[in-house]
TORKOL-4160 file (C-alpha; in steps of 0.2 Angstrom, whole numbers, padded with zeros to 4 digits, m for minus):
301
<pt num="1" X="0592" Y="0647" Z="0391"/>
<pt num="2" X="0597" Y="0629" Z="0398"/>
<pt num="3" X="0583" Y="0614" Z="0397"/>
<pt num="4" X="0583" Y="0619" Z="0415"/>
<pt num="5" X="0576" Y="0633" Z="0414"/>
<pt num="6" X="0564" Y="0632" Z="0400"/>
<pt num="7" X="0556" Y="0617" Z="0409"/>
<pt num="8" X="0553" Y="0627" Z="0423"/>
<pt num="9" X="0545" Y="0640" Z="0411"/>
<pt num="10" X="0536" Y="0627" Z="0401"/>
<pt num="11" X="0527" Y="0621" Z="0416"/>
<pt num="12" X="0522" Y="0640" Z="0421"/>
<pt num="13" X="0515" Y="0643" Z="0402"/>
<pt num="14" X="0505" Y="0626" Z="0407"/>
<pt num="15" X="0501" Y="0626" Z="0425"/>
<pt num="16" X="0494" Y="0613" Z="0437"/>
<pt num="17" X="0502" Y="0596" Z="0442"/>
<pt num="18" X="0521" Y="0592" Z="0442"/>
<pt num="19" X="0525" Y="0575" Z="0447"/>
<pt num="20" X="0544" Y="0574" Z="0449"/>
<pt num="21" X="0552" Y="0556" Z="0445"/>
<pt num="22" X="0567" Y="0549" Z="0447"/>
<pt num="23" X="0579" Y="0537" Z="0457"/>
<pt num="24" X="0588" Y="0542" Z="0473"/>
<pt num="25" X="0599" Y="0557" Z="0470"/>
<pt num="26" X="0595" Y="0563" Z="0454"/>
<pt num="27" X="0590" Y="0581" Z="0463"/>
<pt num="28" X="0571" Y="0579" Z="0461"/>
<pt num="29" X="0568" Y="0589" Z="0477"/>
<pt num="30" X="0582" Y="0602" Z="0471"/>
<pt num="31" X="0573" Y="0606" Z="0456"/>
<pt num="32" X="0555" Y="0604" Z="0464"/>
<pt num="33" X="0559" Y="0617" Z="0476"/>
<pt num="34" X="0565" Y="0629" Z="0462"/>
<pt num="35" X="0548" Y="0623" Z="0452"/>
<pt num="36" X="0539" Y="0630" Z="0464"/>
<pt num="37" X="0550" Y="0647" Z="0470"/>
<pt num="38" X="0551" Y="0650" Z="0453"/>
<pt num="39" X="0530" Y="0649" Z="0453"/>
<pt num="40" X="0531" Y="0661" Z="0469"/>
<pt num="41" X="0540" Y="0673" Z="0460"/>
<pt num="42" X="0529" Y="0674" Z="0445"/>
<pt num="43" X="0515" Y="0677" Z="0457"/>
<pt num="44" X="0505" Y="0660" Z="0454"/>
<pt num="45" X="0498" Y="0652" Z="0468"/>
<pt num="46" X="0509" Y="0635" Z="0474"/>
<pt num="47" X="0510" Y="0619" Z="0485"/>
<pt num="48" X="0522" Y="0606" Z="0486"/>
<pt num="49" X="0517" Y="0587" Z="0491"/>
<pt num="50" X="0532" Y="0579" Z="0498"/>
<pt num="51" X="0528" Y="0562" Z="0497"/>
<pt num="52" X="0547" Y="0556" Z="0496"/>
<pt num="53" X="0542" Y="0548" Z="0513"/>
<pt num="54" X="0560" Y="0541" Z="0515"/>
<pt num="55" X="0570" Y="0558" Z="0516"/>
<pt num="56" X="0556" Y="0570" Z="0519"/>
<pt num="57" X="0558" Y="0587" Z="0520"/>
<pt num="58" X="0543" Y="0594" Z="0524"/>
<pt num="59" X="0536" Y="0585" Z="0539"/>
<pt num="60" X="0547" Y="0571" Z="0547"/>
<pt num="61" X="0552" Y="0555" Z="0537"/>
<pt num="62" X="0536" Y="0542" Z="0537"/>
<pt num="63" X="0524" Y="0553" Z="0530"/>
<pt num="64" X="0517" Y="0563" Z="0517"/>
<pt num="65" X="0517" Y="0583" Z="0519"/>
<pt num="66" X="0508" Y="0600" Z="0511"/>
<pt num="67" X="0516" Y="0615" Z="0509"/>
<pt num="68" X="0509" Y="0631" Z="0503"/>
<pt num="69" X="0525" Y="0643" Z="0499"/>
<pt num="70" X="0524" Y="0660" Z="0501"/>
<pt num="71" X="0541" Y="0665" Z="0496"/>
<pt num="72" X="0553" Y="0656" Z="0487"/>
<pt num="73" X="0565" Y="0644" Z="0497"/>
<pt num="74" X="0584" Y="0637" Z="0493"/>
<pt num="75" X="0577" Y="0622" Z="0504"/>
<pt num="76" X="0562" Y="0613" Z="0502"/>
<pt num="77" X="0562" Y="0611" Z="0523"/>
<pt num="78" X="0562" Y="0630" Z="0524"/>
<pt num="79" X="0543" Y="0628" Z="0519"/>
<pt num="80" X="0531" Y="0622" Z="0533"/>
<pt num="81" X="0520" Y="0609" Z="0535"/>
<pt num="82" X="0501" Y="0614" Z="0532"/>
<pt num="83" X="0492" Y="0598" Z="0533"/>
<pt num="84" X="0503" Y="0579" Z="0532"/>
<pt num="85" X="0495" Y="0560" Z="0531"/>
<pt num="86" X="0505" Y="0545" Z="0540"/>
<pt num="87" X="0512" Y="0532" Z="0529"/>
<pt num="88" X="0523" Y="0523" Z="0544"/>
<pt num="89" X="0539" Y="0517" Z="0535"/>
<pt num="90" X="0551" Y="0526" Z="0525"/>
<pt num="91" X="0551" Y="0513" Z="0512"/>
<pt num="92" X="0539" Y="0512" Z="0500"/>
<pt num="93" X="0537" Y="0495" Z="0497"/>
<pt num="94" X="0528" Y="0488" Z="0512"/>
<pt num="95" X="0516" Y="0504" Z="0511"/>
<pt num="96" X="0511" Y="0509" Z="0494"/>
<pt num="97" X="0494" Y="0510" Z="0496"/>
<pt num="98" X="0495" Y="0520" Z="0509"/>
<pt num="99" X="0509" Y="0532" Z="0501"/>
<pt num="100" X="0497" Y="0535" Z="0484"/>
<pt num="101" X="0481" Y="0537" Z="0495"/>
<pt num="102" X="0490" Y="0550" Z="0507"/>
<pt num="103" X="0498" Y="0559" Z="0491"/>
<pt num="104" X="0482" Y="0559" Z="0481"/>
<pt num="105" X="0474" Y="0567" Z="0496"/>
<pt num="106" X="0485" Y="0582" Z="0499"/>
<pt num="107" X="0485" Y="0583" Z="0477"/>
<pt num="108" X="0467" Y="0586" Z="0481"/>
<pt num="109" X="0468" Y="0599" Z="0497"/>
<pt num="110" X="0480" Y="0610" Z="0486"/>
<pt num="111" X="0469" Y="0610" Z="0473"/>
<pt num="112" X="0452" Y="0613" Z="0483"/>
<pt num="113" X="0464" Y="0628" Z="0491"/>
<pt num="114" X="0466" Y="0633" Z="0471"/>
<pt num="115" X="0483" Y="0630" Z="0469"/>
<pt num="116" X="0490" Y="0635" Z="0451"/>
<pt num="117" X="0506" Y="0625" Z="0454"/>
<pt num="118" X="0507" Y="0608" Z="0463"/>
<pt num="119" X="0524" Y="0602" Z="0465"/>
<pt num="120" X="0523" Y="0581" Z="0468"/>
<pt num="121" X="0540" Y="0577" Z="0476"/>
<pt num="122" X="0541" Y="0556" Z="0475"/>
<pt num="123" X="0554" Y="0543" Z="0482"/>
<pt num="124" X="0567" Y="0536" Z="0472"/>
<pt num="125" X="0560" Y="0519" Z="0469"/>
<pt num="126" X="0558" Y="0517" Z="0453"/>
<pt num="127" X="0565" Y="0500" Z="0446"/>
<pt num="128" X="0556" Y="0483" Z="0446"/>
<pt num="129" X="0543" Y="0476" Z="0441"/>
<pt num="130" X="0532" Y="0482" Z="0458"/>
<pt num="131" X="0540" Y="0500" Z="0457"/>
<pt num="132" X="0536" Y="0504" Z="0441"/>
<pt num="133" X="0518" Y="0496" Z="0444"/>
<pt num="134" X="0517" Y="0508" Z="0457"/>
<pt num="135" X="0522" Y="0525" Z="0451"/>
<pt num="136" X="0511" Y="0521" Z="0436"/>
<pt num="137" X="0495" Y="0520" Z="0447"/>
<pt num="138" X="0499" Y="0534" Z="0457"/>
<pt num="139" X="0502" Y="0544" Z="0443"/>
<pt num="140" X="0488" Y="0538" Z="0435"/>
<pt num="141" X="0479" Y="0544" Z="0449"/>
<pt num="142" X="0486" Y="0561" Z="0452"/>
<pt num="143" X="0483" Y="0565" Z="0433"/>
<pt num="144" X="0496" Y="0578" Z="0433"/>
<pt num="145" X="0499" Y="0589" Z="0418"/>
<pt num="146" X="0518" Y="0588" Z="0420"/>
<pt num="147" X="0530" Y="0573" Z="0423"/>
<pt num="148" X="0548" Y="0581" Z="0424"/>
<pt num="149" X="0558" Y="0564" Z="0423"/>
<pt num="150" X="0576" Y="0564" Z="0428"/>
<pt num="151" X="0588" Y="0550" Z="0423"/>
<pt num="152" X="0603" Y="0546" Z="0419"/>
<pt num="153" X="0601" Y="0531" Z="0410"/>
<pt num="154" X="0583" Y="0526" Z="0405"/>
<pt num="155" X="0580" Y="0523" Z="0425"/>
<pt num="156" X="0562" Y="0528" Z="0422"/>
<pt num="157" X="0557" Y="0524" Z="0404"/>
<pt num="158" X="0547" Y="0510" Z="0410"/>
<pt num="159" X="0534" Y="0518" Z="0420"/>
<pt num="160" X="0534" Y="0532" Z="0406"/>
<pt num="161" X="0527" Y="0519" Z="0394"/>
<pt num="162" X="0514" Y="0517" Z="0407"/>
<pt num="163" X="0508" Y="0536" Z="0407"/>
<pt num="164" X="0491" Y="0540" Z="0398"/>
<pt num="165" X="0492" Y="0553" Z="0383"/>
<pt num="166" X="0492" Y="0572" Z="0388"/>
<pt num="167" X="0502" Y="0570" Z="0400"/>
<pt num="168" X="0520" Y="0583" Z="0396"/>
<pt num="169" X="0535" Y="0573" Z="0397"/>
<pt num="170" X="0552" Y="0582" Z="0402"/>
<pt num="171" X="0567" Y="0571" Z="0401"/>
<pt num="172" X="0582" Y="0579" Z="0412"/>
<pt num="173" X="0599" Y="0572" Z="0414"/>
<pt num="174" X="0605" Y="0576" Z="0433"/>
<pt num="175" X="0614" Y="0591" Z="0438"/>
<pt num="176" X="0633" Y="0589" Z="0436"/>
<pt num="177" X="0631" Y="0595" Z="0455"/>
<pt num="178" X="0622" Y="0582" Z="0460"/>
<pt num="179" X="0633" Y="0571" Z="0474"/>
<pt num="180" X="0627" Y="0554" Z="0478"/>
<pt num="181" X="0624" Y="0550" Z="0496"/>
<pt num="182" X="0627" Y="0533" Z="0505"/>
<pt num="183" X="0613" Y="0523" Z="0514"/>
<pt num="184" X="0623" Y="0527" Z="0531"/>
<pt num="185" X="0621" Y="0547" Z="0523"/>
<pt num="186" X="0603" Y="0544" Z="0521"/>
<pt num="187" X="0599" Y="0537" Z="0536"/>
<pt num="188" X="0608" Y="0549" Z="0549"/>
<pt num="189" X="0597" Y="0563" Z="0538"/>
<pt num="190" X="0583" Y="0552" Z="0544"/>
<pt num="191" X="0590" Y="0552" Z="0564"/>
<pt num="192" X="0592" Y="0569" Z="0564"/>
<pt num="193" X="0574" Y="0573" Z="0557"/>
<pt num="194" X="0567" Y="0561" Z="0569"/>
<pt num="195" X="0576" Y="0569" Z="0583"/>
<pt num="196" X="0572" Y="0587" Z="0578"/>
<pt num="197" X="0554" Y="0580" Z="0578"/>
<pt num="198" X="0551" Y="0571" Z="0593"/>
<pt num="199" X="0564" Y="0584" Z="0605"/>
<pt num="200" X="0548" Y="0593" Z="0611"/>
<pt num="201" X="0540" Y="0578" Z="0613"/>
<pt num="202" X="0528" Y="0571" Z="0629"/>
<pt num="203" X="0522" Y="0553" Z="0634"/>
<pt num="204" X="0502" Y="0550" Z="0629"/>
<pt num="205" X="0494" Y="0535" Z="0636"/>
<pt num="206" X="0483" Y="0527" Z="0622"/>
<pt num="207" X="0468" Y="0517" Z="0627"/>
<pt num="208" X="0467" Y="0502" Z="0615"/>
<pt num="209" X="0451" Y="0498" Z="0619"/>
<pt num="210" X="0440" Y="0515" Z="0618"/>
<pt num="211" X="0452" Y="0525" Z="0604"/>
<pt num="212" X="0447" Y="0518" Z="0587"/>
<pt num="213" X="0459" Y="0510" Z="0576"/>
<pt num="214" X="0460" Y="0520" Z="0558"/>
<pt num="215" X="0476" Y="0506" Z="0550"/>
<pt num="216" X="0478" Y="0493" Z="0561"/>
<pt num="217" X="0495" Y="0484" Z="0566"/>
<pt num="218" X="0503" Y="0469" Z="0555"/>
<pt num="219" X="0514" Y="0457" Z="0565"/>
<pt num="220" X="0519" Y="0441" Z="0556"/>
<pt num="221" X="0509" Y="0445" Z="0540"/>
<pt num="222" X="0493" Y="0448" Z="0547"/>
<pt num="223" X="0482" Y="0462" Z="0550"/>
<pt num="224" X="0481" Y="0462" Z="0572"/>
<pt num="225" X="0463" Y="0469" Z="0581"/>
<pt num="226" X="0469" Y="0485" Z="0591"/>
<pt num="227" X="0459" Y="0479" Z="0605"/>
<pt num="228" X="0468" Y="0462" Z="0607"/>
<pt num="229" X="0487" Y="0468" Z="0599"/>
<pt num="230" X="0493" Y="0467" Z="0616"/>
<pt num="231" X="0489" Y="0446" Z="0619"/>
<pt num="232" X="0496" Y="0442" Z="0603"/>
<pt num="233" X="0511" Y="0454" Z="0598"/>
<pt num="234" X="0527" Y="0453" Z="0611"/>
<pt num="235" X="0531" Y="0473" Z="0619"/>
<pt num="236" X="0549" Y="0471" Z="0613"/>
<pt num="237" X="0542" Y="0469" Z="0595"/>
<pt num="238" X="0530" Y="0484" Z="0599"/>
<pt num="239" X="0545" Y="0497" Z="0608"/>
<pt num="240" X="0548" Y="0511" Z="0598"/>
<pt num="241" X="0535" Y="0507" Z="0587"/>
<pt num="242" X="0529" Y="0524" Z="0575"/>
<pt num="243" X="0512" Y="0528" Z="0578"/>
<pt num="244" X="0501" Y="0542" Z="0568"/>
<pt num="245" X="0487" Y="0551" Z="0580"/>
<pt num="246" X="0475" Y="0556" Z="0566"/>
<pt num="247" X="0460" Y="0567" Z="0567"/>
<pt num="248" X="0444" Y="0559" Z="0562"/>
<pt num="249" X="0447" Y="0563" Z="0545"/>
<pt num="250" X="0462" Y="0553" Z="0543"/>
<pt num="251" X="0475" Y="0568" Z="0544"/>
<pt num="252" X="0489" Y="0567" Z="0554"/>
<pt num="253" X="0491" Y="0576" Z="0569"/>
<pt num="254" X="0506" Y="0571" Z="0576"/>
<pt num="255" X="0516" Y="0554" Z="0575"/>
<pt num="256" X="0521" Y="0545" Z="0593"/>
<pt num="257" X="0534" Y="0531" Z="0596"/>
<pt num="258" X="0528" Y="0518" Z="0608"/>
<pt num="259" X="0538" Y="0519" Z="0624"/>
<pt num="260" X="0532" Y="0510" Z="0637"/>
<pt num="261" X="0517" Y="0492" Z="0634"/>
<pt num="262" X="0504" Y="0491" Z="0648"/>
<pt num="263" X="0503" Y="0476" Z="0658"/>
<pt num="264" X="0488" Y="0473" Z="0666"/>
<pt num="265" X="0479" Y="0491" Z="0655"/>
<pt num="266" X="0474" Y="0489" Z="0639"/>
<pt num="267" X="0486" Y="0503" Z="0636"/>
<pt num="268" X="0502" Y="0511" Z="0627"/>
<pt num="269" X="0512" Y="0526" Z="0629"/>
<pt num="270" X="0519" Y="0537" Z="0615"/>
<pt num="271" X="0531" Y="0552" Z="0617"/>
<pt num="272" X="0525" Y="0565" Z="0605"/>
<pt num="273" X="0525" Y="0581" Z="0602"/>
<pt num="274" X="0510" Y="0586" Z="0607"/>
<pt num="275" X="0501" Y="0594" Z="0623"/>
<pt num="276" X="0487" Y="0582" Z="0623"/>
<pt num="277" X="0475" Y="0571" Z="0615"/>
<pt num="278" X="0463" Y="0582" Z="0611"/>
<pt num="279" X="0457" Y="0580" Z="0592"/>
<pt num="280" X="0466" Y="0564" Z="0591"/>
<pt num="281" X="0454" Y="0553" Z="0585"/>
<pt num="282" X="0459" Y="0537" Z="0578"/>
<pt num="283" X="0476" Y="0529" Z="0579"/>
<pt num="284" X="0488" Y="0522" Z="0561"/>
<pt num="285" X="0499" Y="0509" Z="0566"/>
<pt num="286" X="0515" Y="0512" Z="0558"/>
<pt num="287" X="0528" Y="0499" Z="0550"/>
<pt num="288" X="0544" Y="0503" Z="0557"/>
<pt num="289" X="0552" Y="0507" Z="0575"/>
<pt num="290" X="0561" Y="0522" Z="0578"/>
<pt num="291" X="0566" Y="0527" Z="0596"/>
<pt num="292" X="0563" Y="0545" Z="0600"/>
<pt num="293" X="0583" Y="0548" Z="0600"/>
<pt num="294" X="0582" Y="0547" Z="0577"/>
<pt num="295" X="0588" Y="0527" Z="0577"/>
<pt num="296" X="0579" Y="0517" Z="0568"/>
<pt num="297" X="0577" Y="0500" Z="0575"/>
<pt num="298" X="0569" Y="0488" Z="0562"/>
<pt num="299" X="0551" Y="0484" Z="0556"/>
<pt num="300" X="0538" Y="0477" Z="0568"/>
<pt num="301" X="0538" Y="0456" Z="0563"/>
């Protein structure tokens, strides 16, 4: 039996949470997939937490999704979304907070729906001082009873030092499988998800002044009163803009992108796919600006 496999088995002897660490293309959502087939197949019950907001696969990129596997899956996207949270930016760093909240969240929905095996699928940024200060306390948060770590050269060992006792280490080296992707690779996987999600989309007039804001924009460094965001942040640098239309308890119920600024209104319009806004009832404005087509057109200020 490989070091593969026994992990795998390892973590089924010893269930509960598995966070998966690693830096980009290491096949951390390869192996968290077959964690959690392999779970199905042994008959325990399992989620998966896709919090790798950059290249999601369950839910579009931006946000943190729950899945609850009922068979087992080659694909992690084969697995639907059952509940997601709205990070707005596919990078990490400008939204860390809001990436550990939204994955300790869902951590806590799969266990409240008894979940034996919680896959934690995580990004690939895992180096520097504010990386590793950041795994470390989402981690620590989580308090998972697995950490499968896959490097290939020590990538991780830092935030490894981090980790409380009784925690279960695994160290993997990456599949000789494993094929690196470019940033241009990553980021037509990104246009492509985008555009699969927004192509049953509608436009939605939001009222600025009447729908609460739940996170409100940041232009120029500072945080921007919805009411007011129209006076003091330019509609070209507000176009495309992602937007999360949560329910009052924070979850996401679909994400819109900006596509047309009222004038004279205190308004915006979103195309999302949704057939209207009822339950929407607060709005999390995002970080970055994706049109509706998949590109990605920069970060608001």
């Amino acid at each position: 039996m490989d070091l593969r496999r026994r992990t795998v088995e390892a973590i089924l002897d010893d269930p509960g949470v598995v966070v998966m660490l690693g830096p980009v293309d290491v096949g951390k959502t390869t192996l968290a997939t077959a964690i959690a087939s392999r779970a199905v197949r042994a008959r325990r019950r399992a989620a998966v937490v896709d919090a790798n907001t950059g290249q999601s696969e369950i839910g579009p990129p931006t946000t943190v999704g729950l899945a609850v596997p009922r068979r087992p899956a080659r694909r992690m996207d084969e697995w639907g979304a059952t509940a997601a949270f709205f990070v707005g930016d596919t990078s990490p760093e400008h939204v860390s907070r809001y990436l550990v909240e939204g994955t300790v969240r869902l951590v806590e929905r799969a266990r409240e729906r008894e979940a034996q095996v919680i896959v934690v699928d995580t990004t690939g940024w895992v180096e520097g001082d504010a990386a590793v200060a950041a795994k470390v306390h989402k981690i620590r948060r989580i308090e998972p009873r697995h950490v499968v770590a896959l490097q290939r050269g020590g990538e991780v060992e830092p935030i490894l030092a981090g980790l409380p006792r009784g925690i279960t280490v695994h160290r993997l080296v990456p599949s000789a499988l494993v094929r690196p992707r470019s940033r241009e690779a990553r980021r037509r996987a990104r246009a492509a998800r985008f555009r699969r999600y927004f192509a049953e989309a509608r436009p939605h007039m939001l009222a600025l002044a009447t729908l609460p804001a739940g996170r409100l924009p940041v232009y120029q460094g500072r945080e921007v009163p919805q009411p007011g965001m129209l006076a003091e942040i330019p509609g070209p640098a507000l176009r495309h803009l992602l937007v999360g239309l949560a329910d009052r308890g924070g979850w996401l119920k679909a994400m819109g992108s900006v596509v047309e600024v009222g004038t004279s209104a205190q308004s915006v319009t979103v195309a999302a796919p949704l057939r209207s806004l009822g339950g929407v009832g607060s709005l999390q404005w995002g970080v970055i600006r994706v049109a509706p087509s998949g590109v990605e057109e920069g970060r608001l200020g």
